[in-house]
C-alpha positions as CSV (number, residue, x, y, z in Angstrom):
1,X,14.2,15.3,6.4
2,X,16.2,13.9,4.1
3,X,19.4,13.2,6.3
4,X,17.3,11.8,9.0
5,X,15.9,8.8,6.9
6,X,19.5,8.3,5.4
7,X,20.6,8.0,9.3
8,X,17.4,5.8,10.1
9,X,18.5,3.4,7.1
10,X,22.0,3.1,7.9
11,X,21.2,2.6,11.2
12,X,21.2,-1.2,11.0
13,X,24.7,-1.2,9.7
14,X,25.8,0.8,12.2
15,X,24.4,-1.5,15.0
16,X,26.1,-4.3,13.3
17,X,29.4,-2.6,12.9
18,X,29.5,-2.6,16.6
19,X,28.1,-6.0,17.0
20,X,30.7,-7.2,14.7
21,X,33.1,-5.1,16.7
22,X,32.1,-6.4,20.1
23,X,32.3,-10.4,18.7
24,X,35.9,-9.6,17.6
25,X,36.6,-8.2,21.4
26,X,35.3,-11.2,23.4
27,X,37.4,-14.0,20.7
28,X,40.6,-12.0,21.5
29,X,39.7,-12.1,25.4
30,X,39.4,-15.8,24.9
31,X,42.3,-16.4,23.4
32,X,44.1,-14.0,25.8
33,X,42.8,-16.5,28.4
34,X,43.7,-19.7,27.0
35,X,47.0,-18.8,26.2
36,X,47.0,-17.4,30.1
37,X,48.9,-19.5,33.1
38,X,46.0,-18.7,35.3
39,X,43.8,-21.5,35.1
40,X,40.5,-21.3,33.5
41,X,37.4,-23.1,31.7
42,X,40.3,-23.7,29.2
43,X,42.4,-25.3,31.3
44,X,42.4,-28.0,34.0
45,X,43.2,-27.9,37.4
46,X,46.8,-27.9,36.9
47,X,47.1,-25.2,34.7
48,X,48.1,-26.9,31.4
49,X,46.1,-25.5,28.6
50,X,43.5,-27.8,26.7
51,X,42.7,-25.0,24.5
52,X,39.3,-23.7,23.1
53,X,36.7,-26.3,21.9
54,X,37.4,-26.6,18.0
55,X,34.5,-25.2,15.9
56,X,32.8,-27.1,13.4
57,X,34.1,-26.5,9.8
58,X,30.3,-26.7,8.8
59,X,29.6,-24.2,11.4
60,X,32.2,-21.4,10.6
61,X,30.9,-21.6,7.0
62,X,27.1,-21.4,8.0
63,X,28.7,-18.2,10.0
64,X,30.1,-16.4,7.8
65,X,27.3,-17.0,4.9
66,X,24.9,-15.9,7.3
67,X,26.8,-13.2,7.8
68,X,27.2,-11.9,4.5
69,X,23.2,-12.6,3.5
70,X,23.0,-10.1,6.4
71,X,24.7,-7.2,5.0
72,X,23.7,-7.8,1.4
73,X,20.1,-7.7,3.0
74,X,20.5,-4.7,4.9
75,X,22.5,-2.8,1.8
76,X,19.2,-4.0,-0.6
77,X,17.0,-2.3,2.1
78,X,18.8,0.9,1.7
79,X,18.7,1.3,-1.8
80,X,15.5,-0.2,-2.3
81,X,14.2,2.1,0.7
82,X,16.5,5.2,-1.2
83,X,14.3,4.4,-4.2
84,X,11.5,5.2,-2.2
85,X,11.8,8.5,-0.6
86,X,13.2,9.3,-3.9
87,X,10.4,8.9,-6.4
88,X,7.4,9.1,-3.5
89,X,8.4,11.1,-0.4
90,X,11.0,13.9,-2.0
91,X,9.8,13.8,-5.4
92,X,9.2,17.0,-7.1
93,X,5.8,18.6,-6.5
94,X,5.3,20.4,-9.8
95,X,7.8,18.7,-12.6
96,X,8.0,20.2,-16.3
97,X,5.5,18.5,-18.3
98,X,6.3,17.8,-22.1
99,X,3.0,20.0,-22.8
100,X,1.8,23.0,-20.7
101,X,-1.4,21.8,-20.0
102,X,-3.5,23.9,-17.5
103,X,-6.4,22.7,-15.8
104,X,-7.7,26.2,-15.3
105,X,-8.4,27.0,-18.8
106,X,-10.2,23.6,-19.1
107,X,-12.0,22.8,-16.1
108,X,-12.4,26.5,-14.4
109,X,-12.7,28.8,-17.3
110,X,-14.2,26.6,-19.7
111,X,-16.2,24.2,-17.1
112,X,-15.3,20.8,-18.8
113,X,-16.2,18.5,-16.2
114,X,-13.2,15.9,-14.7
115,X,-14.8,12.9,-15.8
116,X,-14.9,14.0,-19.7
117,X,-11.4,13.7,-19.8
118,X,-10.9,11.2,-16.9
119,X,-13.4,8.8,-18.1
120,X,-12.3,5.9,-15.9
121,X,-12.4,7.7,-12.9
122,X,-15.6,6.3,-11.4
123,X,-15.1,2.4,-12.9
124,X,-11.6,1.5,-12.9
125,X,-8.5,1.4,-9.6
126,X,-6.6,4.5,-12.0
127,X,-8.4,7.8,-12.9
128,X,-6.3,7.6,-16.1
129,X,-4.8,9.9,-18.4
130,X,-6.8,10.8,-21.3
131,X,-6.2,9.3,-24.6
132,X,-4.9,11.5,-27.4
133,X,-8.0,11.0,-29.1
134,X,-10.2,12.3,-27.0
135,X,-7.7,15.6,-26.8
136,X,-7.3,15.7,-30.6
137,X,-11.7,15.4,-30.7
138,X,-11.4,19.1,-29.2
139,X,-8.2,20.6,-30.8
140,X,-8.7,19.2,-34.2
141,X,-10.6,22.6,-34.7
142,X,-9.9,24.6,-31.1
143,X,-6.7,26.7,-30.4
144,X,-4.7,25.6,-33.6
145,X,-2.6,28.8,-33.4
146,X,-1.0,27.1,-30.1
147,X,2.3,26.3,-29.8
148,X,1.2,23.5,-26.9
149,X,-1.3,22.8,-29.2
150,X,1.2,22.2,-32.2
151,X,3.2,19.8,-29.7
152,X,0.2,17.4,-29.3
153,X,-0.9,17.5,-32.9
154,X,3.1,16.1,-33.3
155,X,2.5,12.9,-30.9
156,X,-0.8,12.5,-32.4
157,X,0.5,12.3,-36.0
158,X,3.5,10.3,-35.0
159,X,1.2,8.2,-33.1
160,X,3.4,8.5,-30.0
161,X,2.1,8.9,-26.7
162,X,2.4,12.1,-24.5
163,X,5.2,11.3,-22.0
164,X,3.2,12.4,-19.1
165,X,5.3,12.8,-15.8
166,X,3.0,11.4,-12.7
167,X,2.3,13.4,-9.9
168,X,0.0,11.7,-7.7
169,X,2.1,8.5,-7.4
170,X,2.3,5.6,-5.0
171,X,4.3,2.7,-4.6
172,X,3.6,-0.9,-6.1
173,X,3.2,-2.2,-2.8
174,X,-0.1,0.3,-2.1
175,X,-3.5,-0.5,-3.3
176,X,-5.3,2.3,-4.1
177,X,-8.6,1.6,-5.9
178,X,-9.7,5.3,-7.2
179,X,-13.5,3.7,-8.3
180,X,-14.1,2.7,-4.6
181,X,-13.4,6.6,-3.2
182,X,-15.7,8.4,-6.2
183,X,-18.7,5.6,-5.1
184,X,-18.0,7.0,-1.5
185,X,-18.5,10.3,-1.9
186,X,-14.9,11.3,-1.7
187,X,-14.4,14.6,-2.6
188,X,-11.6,14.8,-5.7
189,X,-10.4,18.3,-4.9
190,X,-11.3,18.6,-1.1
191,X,-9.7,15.2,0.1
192,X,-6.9,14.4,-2.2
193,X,-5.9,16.3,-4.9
194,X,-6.7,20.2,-3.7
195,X,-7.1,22.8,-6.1
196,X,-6.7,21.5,-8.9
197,X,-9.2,22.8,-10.8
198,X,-7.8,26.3,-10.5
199,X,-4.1,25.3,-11.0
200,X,-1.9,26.2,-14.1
201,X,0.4,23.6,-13.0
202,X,-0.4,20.0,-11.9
203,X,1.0,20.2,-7.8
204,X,1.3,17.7,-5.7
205,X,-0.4,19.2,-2.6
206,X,-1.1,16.5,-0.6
207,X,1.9,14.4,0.8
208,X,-0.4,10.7,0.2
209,X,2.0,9.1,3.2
210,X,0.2,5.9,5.3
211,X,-0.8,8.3,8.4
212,X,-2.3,11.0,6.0
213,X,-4.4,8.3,4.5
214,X,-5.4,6.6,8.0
215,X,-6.2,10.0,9.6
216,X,-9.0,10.3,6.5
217,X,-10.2,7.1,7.0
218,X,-10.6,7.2,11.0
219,X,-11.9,10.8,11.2
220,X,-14.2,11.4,7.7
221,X,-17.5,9.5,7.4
222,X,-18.6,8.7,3.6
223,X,-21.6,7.8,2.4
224,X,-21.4,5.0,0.2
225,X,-24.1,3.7,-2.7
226,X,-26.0,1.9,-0.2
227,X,-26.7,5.3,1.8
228,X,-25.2,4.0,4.7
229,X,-22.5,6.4,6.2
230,X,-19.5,5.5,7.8
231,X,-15.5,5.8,7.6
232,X,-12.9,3.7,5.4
233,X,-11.4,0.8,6.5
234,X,-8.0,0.5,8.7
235,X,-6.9,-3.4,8.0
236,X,-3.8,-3.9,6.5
237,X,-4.7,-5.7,4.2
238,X,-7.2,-3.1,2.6
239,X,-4.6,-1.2,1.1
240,X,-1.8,-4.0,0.9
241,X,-2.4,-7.2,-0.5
């Protein structure tokens, strides 16, 4: 997967390679035919040569900046689009997290419900990550034995935060209110995150690409605070704005 989106960004370049290429052709065939005895639009009727109409200094100049502000265009597309697959499409699943925190010990085996931890879930465009506080108000006194537990009692005392690594990321260009799907009825587990109640590790499960967001909103039907069902929107400007 990788190698075919490096070939579909290079792409461009190669087209104007042989664009470039092709231009560079037809000048030497003109000059081949003004320089020729044969008469041509070059020449007049007897032959003698009144050579190629001379280009505009301004207009060689407006070429070949034009020319350049195509390739630096195209080679910022690359990277920026590298940057991309990078961080969003080929970004690891499950990365090492400064603490081991499992979400089956806290919300499967000891049922604390998502929303005591993600408080902003239902009233903000970010779940959020708890604050320390709110960790430290249950492991002040619970699991001091723990080495995990000894790692977050260090930020807390150095007043540092946790270095989180995001897994359900999206790009800055993608609008993603997370209040507007809990007042829908979205399910957190069923529709987006999967099993994460019962996981160890925080994994990525679902691949949150354009089409797997558009195929939600076309074929799922939400009720919504009013009581009215029906399915997400599929404007472009809903999610990019």
């Amino acid at each position: 997967m990788a190698d075919l989106a490096l070939h579909s960004l290079l792409q461009p370049l190669i087209i104007l390679e042989d664009q470039l290429s092709y231009c560079g052709e037809e000048k030497h065939l003109k000059m081949s035919r003004i320089t020729s005895d044969e008469p041509n639009e070059f020449t007049d009727s007897d032959g003698v040569g009144a050579g190629a109409p001379p280009r505009n200094i301004k207009q060689r100049i407006s070429g070949s900046v034009m020319s350049v502000l195509i390739v630096i265009t195209i080679v910022a597309a690359y990277f920026v689009g590298l940057n991309i697959l990078d961080n969003f499409v080929f970004a690891e699943a499950a990365p090492t997290q400064p603490i081991n925190f499992s979400h089956k010990i806290h919300a499967t085996d000891n049922e604390v419900p998502c929303r005591f931890c993600h408080i902003y879930a239902g009233r903000s465009f970010v779940a959020g990550i708890p604050p320390l506080s709110r960790c430290i108000g249950c492991h002040s006194a619970v699991r001091l034995d723990s080495l995990e537990i000894q790692k977050l009692t260090g930020y807390w005392e150095r007043q540092e935060p946790v270095p989180w690594i995001k897994i359900h990321d999206l790009p800055d260009f993608v609008q993603f209110p997370h209040k507007r799907h809990i007042k829908a009825g979205v399910d957190c587990q069923e529709d987006c995150h999967g099993p994460i109640a019962t996981q160890p590790v925080v994994t990525k499960t679902a691949p949150l690409m354009m089409g797997w967001c558009l195929a939600c909103h076309r074929t799922k039907s939400f009720t919504g605070p009013d009581g009215k069902e029906r399915q997400g929107p599929t404007d472009c400007w809903t999610c990019h704005i």
